[in-house]
N, C-alpha and C positions, 0 to 999 in steps of 0.2 A: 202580229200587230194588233194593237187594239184601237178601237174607234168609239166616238160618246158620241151620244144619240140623243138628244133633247127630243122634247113632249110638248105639247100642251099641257096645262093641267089638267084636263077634262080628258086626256085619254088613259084608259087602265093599261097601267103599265105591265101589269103581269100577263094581260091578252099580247099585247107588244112584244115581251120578250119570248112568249109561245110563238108566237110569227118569226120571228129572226130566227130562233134554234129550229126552227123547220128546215130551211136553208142550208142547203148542204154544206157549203163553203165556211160557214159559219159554225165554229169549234166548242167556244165560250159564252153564253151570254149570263152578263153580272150584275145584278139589279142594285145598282148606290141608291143610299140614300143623300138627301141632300148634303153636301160638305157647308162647314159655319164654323167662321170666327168664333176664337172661347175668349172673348172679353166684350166690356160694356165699356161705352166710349161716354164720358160728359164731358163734349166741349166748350168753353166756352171765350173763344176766341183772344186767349191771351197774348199780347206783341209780343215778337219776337225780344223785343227789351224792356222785360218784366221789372215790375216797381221791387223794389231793395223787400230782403226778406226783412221779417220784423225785428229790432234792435231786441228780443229778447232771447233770439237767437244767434251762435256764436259763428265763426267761421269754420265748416264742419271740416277742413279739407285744407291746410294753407296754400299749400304746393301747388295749387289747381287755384285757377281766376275764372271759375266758369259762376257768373254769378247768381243762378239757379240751381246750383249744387244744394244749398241750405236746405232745399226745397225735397231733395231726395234723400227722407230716412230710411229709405229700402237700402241706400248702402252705408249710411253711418249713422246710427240712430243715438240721438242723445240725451233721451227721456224728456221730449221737449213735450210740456204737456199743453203746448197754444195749435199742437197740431191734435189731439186729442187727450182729454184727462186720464184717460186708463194706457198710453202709450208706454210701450215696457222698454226700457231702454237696455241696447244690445240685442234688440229686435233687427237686427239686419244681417245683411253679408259678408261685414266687417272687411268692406274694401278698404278705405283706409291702411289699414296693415298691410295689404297685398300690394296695392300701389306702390307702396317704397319700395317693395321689388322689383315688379313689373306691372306696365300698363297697358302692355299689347306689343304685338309686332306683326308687321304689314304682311310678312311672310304666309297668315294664317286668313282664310278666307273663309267668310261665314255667308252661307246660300239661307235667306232670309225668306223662304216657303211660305208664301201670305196671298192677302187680293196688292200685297205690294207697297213699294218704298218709294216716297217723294227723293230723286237723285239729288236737286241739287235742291235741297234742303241745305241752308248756311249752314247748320250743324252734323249733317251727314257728308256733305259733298267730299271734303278731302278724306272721308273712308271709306268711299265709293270704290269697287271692283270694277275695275274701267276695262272695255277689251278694246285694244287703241287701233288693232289694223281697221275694226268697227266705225271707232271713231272718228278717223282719218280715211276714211272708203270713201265708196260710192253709196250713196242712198239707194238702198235698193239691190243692192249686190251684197251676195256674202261671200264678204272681201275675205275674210280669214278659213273658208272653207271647212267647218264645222257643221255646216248644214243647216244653221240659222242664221237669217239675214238680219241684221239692223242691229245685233243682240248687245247696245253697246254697254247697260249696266246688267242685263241680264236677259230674261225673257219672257212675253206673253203668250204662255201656253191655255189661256181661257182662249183668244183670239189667236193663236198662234202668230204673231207677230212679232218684233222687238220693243215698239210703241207701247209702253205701259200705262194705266188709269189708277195713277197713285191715290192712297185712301189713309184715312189717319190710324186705323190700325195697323196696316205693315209698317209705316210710318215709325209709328210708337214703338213698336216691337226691335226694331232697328237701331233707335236710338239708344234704349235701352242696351243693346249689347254694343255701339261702338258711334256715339256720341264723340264729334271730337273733343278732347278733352283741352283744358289749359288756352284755348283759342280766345279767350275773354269777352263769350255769349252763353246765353244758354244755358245747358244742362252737362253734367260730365254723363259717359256711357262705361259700362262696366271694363269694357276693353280695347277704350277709343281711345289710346295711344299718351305722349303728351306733345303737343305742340310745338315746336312745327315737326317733331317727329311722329309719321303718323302710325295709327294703330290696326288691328284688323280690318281688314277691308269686306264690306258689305256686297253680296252679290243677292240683286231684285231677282227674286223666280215668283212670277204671279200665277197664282191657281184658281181665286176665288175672284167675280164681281159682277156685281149686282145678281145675284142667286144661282149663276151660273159657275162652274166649274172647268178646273182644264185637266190636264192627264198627269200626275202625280209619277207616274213611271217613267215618262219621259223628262220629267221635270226634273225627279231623283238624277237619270241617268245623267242631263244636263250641266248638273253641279258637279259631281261626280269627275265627270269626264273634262271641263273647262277648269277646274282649281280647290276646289270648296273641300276644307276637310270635316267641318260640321255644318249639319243640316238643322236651320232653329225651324220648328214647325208649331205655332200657336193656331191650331183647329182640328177640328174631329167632325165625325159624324152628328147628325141628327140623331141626340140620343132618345128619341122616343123609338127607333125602329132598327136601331143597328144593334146587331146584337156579339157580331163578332168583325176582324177585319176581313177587307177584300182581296182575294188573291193576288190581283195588281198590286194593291197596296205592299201586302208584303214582299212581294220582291223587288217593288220600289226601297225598301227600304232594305231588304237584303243584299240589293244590288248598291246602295251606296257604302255601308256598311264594308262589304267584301272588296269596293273598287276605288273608293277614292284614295288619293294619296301613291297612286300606284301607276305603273303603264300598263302594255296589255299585256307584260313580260312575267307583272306580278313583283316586280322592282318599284321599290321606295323611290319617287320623285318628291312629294309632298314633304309639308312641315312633320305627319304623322303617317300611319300605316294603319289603312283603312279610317272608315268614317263614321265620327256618332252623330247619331239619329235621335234629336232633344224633342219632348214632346210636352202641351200641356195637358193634364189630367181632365179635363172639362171644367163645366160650369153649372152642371146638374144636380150638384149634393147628392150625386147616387157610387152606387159599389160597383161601377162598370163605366169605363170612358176608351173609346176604341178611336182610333188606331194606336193610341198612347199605351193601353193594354200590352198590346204585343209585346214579347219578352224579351226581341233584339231592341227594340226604344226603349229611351231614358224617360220614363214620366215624372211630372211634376205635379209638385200638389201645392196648395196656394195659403200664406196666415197673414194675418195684417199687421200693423205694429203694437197690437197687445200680445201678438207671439201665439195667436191664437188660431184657429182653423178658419178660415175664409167659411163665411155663409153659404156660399155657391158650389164651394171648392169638393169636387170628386177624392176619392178615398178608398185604400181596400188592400188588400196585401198585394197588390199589384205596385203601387205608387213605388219608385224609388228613392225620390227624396224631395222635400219642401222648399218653397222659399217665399219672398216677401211678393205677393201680386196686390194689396191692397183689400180696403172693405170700408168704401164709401159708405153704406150703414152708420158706420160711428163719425161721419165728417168728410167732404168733399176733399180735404187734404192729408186725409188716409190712403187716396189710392196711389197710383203709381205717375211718377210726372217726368214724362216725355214729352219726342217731338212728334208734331202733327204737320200735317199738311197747311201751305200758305206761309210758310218761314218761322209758323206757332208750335207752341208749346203746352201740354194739357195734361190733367191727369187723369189717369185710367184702373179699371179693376178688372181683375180677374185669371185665371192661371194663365189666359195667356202673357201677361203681364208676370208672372212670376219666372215662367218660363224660358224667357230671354236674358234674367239674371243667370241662369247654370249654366245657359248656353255661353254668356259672357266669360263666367268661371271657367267653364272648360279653355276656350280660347287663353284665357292667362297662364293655364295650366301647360297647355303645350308653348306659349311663348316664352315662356321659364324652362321648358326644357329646353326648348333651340337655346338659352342662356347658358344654359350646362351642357351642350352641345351633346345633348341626352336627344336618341332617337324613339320615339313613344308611339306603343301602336294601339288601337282604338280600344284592347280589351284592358291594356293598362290607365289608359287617361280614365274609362270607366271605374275601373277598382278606384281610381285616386277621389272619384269625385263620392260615392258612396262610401268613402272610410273619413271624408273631411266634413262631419255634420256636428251638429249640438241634436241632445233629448229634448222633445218639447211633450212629450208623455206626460211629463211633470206639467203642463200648460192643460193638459185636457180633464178640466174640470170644471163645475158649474152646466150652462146649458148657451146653448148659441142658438142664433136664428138660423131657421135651415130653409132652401128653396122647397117648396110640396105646390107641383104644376104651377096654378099663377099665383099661389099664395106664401106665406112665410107663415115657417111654425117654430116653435119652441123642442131642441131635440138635447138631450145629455152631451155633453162632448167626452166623454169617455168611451163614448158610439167610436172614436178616434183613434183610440192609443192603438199604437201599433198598426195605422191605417195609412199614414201618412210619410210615408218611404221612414230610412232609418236613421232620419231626422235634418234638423236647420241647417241649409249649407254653408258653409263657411267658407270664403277666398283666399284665406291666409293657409290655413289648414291645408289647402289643397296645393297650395308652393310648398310647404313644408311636407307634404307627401312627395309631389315631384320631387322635392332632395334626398327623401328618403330620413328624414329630423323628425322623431316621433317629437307630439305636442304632450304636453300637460294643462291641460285645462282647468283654470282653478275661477271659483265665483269671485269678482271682484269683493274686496270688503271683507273676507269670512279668512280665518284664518285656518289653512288645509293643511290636511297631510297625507304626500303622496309616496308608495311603494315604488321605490325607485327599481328595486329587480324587475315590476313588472314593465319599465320604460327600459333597462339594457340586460336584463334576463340576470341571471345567477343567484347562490343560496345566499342569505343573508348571513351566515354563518362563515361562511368567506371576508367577510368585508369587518371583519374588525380584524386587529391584532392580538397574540397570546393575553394581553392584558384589558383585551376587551373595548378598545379602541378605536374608532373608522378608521379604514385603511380607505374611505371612499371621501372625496371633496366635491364643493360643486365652486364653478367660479362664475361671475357674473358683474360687470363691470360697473363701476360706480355710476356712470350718467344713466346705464339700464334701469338698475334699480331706483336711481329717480324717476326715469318716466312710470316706472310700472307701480310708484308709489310705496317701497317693499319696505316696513317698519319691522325695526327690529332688527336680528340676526336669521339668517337662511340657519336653520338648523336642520343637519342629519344624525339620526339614532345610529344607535348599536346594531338595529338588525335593519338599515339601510333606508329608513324612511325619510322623507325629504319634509320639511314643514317651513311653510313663508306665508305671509299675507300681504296682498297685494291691494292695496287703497284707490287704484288708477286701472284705467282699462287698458292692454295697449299689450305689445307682447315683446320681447325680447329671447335671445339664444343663449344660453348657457354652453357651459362646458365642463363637463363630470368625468372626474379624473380616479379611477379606480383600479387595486389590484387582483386581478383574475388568477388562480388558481393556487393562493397562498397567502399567507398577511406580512409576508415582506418579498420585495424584488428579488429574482434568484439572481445567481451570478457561476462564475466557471467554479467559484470555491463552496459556492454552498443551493441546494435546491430551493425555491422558490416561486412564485406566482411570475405575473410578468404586468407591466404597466399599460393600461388601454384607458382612453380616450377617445371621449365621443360626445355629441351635440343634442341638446332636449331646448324644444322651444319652449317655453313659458306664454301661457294664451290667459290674462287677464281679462275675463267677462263678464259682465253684467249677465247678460243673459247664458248663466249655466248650469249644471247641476251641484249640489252643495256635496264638498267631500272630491274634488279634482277631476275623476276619472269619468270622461262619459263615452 
């Protein structure tokens, strides 16, 4: 069992911890350094019914009446240059596309590891993790017999209590992954459901407030053991003195990993089997961010809407993959805009804010497989989310501002490529992994041409006939091709190359119809190949690599 020990600051801690490991009883002693929120908050008290976005922006989102949506280009970004002049457009998550498939389900519960979430936040409340024999107790009794009393949205493990001291970071962080959506306030959240159907449910675990700390193992186990199959966690250490994680930590996060989703039997109860562990990268501009480091966590790394590496934002072959957290530098409506505490709304910077976007993706990810009634276990939802990015390699050049202690310098951002997980995530991309639909990815506007063997494998020498003919088709429905903007004719080569240009961003599914093992159908009278059919999504982006494949 472990126990945290607060100081003064005037006492040396390291004479402190030589006194304790004197003590016979005493097995471990582990010296933390202080835990810290990885984002910068500038609030500045917007109502809850914020004035109309500006008439030169369009409606990013129809489906959705959240009318602060316009306001989040972290998930639809449409080179709107009144939010900054160098905004790169398809600088986002490209929620949109994933939304027409899915927008959450209730089933899937995200343990939101903060100093904590405002519960009944008009915009959070109906995605609120409610534990109702709680709700419906005795004050003061734990009526559900878990061992925490009060614990109704989750629990205060700084104070060990269920009373929490909501703050506008968890806040944010929350909103972010499950904002209710379509409720006609506000902001939409990555995987906050649509109205009145609602979507992931948010459970409050507090660790951080006011400079104090609570027990992260207990906290892990907490989620773990009550519902939660992803853990969103926006903080890390004091990066001037941590140099690696702490044993607690790790098997906090071992233990959620190996246990959630599970009974004690090691039987699947949960939406998934086993639990991921999202982490943000820091906020240090350095090559080390711990407990994010750790190799069972998903780290994040943070760009803004030039597609570029966030100032602050940590980096290093550690990082697993990117997303949008903001970089107020170029403009206060660069960063990220959630909800805050007091019924408001505000924008924020930094990977913790990027962070609760994969954690959002992940959740859509596994609610698309309860769709396909597809059972996913933690080490597959990971593959899914590290195989659905964009190259932003091609983005790291010129020179960016970087944090150096309290100043800002001038550093190359080629210091990046390859530092920044295995790139941009994508929401769409990561349903179409759940289904198992390889993408093609083509740059909007540019006219590509893609090796279709290497989207359903085989020689190209197969797929004509004796006379030198495709034996291979692609079909694609007329109203597709209008949204996707497709001029011209879909042309396939002789040795199976795919070529279109798509003028609109937006994505559609094909269906490629080809003969495998000969260039005509066999039959009882004569040998032959045989006829297969199979699905290629088409991903229209601005923001891609030129040439399809990334």
């Amino acid at each position: 069992c472990w126990y945290i020990v607060y100081f003064d600051s005037e006492v040396n801690i390291e004479s402190a911890a030589a006194q304790f490991a004197s003590v016979d009883e005493v097995a471990v002693v582990q010296l933390n350094s202080r835990l810290e929120n990885i984002g910068d908050a500038q609030v500045s008290n917007t109502a809850i019914q914020p004035s109309a976005a500006p008439a030169t922006r369009g409606k990013l989102y129809p489906a959705f009446n959240d009318p602060d949506l316009d306001k989040q280009w972290h998930y639809i970004n449409i080179g709107d240059t009144n939010v900054f002049s160098g905004v790169k457009k398809g600088a986002d998550i490209n929620a949109g596309e994933a939304w027409d498939i899915t927008a959450g389900d209730n089933r899937i519960v995200v343990a939101i590891i903060d100093n904590v979430v405002k519960p009944t936040h008009p915009d959070l409340a109906a995605n609120m993790w409610v534990n109702e024999a709680e709700k419906n107790g005795a004050e003061g009794v734990d009526d559900d017999g878990n061992g925490y009393v009060d614990d109704v949205y989750g629990y205060n493990f700084v104070e060990n209590k269920g009373i929490m001291s909501p703050d506008d970071h968890g806040t944010h962080v929350a909103g972010t992954v499950s904002a209710v959506n379509n409720n006609g306030i506000g902001v939409a959240g990555v995987a906050g459901g649509r109205y009145p159907t609602q979507g992931v449910r948010i459970m409050a675990i507090q660790i951080l407030h006011e400079g104090k700390s609570g027990d992260f193992e207990r906290a892990a186990q907490y989620a773990a053991e009550n519902g939660a199959v992803i853990a969103q966690n926006s903080w890390g250490y004091d990066g001037e003195t941590a140099k690696n994680i702490y044993p607690s930590d790790r098997r906090a996060i071992d233990y959620f990993i190996d246990n959630a989703g599970m009974n004690a039997d090691g039987v699947q109860v949960g939406p998934m089997k086993g639990g991921l562990v999202v982490f943000a990268s820091g906020n240090d501009s350095r090559d080390f961010g711990w407990p994010g480091q750790y190799e069972r966590a998903l780290a994040v790394a943070s760009v803004g809407p030039d597609g570029k590496t966030a100032y602050y934002s940590n980096y290093g072959d550690w990082v697993d993959v990117s997303a949008p957290g903001g970089n107020q530098r170029l403009g206060n409506e660069c960063g990220v805009y959630s909800t805050v505490v007091g019924g408001r709304y505000d924008y924020m910077q930094g990977t913790s804010m990027a962070c609760p976007h994969v954690t959002g993706i992940a959740a859509l990810a596994v609610a698309h497989s309860l769709q396909l009634k597809k059972k996913l276990t933690v080490l597959e939802l990971r593959d899914i989310l590290v195989r659905s990015t964009h190259n932003i390699d091609q983005y790291c050049t010129g020179n960016k501002l970087s944090v150096n202690g309290s100043s800002l310098v001038q550093i190359p951002l080629n210091t990046f490529k390859g530092k920044m997980g295995v790139g941009y995530i994508d929401a769409f991309k990561a349903l179409m992994n759940v289904e198992g639909i390889p993408c093609v990815t083509v740059r909007t506007g540019n006219r590509v041409t893609v090796d279709l063997t290497d989207v359903i494998g085989g020689n190209p020498t197969s797929m004509t006939d004796k006379d030198g003919y495709p034996t291979i088709s692609i079909s694609l429905p007329q109203a597709d091709r209008a949204k996707l903007g497709i001029e011209g004719d879909i042309v396939i080569s002789k040795t199976g190359k795919l070529q279109l240009k798509c003028t609109k961003p937006g994505s559609a599914i094909a269906t490629i119809t080809f003969i495998a093992g000969g260039n005509a159908i066999g039959s009882n009278e004569a040998t032959g190949g045989m006829l297969v059919t199979c699905k290629v999504a088409i991903l229209s982006r601005s923001f891609a690599t030129n040439g399809g494949w990334l």
